[in-house]
C-alpha positions as CSV (number, residue, x, y, z in Angstrom):
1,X,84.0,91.2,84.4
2,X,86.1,88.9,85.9
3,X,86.3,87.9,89.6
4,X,89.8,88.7,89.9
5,X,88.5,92.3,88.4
6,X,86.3,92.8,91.0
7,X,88.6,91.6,94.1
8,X,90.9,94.5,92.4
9,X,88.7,97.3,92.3
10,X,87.8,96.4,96.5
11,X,91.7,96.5,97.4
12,X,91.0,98.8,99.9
13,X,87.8,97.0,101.4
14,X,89.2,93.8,101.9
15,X,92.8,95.2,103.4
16,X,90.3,96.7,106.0
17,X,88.3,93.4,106.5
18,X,92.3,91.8,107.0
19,X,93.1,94.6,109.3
20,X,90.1,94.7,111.3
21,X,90.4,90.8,111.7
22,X,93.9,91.0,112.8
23,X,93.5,93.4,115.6
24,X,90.5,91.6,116.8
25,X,92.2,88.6,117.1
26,X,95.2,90.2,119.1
27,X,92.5,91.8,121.3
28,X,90.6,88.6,121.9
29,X,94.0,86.6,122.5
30,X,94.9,89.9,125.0
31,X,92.2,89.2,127.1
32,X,92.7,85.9,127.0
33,X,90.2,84.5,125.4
34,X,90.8,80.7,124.1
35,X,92.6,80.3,120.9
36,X,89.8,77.8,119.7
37,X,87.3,80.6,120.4
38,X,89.4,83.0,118.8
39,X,89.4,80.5,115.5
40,X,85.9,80.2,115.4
41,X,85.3,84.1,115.2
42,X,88.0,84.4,112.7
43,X,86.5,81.4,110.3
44,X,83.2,82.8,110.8
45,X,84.4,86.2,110.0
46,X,85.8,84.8,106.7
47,X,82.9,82.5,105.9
48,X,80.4,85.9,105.6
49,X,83.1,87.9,104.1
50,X,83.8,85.2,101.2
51,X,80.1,85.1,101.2
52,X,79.6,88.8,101.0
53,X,82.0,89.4,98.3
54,X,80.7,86.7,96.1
55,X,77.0,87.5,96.2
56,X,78.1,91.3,95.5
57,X,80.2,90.6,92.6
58,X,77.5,88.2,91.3
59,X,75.1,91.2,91.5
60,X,77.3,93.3,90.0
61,X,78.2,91.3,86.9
62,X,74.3,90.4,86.2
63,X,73.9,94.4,86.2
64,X,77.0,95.0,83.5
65,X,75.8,91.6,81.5
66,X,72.3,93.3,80.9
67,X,73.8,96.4,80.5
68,X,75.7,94.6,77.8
69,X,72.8,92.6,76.0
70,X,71.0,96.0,76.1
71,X,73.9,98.1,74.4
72,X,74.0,95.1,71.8
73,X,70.7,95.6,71.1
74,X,70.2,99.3,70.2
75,X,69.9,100.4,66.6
76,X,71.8,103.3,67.3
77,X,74.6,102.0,68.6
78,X,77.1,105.0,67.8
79,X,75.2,107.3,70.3
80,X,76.9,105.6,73.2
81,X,80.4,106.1,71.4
């Protein structure tokens, strides 16, 4: 599995995360909240969401390799067909 894969198959999740940070950002600069401020929330936003994506996909892909070394080590291999 690639990571490009993986960003695929979460299309949906991270036009939500996009969405979700644009609106906030129009809602903080509505109210007037300071455009450094509003930077800050939107790099920190970013920072966890990178984060979150990459620690998922890293638990994903240790799951499918072992699921992979496991399927190469059956005798039976055809069963799984």
């Amino acid at each position: 599995m690639k990571f490009s894969e993986y960003l695929k198959d979460h299309t949906y999740s991270l036009l939500l995360q996009i969405s979700c940070a644009v609106a906030l950002s129009i809602l903080l600069w509505g109210t007037g909240t300071s455009r450094d401020l509003v930077l800050i929330i939107l790099a920190s936003w970013l920072v966890i969401a990178v984060l979150f994506y990459f620690l998922a996909y890293r638990k994903q892909k240790h799951y499918f390799d072992e699921l992979d070394d496991i399927m190469e080590h059956l005798d039976n291999k055809y069963l799984f067909v």
